[in-house]
C-alpha positions in Angstrom: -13.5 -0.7 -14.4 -11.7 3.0 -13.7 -12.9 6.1 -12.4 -11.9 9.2 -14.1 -8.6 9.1 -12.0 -7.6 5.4 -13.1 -7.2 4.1 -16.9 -7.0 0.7 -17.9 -3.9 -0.3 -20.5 -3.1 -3.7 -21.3 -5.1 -5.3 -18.3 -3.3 -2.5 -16.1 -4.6 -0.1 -14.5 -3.2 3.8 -13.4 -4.7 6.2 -10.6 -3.3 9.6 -11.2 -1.9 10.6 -8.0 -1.2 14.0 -7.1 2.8 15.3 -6.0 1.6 15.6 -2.1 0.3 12.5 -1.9 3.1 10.7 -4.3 5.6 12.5 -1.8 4.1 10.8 1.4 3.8 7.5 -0.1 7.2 7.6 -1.3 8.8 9.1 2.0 6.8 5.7 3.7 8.2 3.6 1.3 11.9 5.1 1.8 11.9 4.6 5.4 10.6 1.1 5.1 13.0 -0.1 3.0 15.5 1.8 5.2 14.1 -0.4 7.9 14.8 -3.3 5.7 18.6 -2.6 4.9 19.3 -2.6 8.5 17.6 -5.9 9.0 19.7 -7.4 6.3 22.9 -5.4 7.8 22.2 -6.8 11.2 21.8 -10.4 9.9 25.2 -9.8 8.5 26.7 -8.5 11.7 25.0 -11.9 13.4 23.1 -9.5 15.8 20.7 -11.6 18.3 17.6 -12.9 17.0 15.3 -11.4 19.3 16.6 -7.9 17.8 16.6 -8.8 14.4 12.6 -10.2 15.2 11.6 -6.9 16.5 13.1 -5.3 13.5 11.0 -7.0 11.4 7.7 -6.4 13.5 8.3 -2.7 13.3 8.6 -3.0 9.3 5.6 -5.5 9.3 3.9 -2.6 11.3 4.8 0.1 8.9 3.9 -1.9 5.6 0.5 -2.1 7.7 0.3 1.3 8.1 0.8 2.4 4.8 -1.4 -0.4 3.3 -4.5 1.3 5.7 -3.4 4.8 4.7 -3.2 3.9 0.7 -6.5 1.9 1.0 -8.4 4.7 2.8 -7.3 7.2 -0.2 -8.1 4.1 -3.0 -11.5 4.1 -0.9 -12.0 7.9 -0.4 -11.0 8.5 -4.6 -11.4 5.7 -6.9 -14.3 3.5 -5.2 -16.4 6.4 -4.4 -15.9 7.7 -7.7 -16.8 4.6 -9.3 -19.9 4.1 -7.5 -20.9 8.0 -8.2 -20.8 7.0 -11.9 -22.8 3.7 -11.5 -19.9 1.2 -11.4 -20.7 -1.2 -8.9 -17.8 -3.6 -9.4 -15.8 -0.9 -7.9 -17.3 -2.9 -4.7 -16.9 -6.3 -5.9 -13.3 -5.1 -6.5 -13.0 -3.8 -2.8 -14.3 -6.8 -1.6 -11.8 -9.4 -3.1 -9.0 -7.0 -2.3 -10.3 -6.9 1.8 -10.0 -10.9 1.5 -6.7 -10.4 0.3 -5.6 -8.1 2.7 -6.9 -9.8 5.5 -5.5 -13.0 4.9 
């Protein structure tokens, strides 16, 4: 299954993604794992638990966040384009991945 913006190649798949939107995932992506260094700096520093816990809450949140905000553009692109050319396992798809997600 691929809309005209995804292609399969050896069981993978690709969604053509355009520079804005390649740019704001990437920036997301940055700052997380800049989140992430400093959890990992202020484990070796032996900072206090409870500050090293809310660290990591604040990059659980922002993996959150850019899990909804890539899932609302996979929704708003590929799915809806799948189902405008008759694909309905483009749902099926969506489905498994919500069980996934929600786990």
């Amino acid at each position: 299954m691929s809309c005209n913006h995804c292609g399969a190649e050896e069981q993978k798949k690709y969604k053509q993604r355009d520079t804005a939107e390649k740019k704001d995932l990437t920036t997301r992506l940055n700052r997380i794992e800049g989140q992430v260094r400093g959890i990992k700096a202020m484990v070796e520093e032996d900072r206090y638990c409870v500050d090293i816990l809310t660290q990591v809450s604040a990059v659980q949140a922002a993996l959150n966040s850019f899990n909804k905000e890539l899932l609302a553009r996979h929704i708003k692109s590929c799915v809806s384009e799948d189902i405008r050319l008759g694909n309905e396992e483009a749902v099926d798809e969506l489905c498994e991945l919500l069980k996934k997600l929600m786990k």
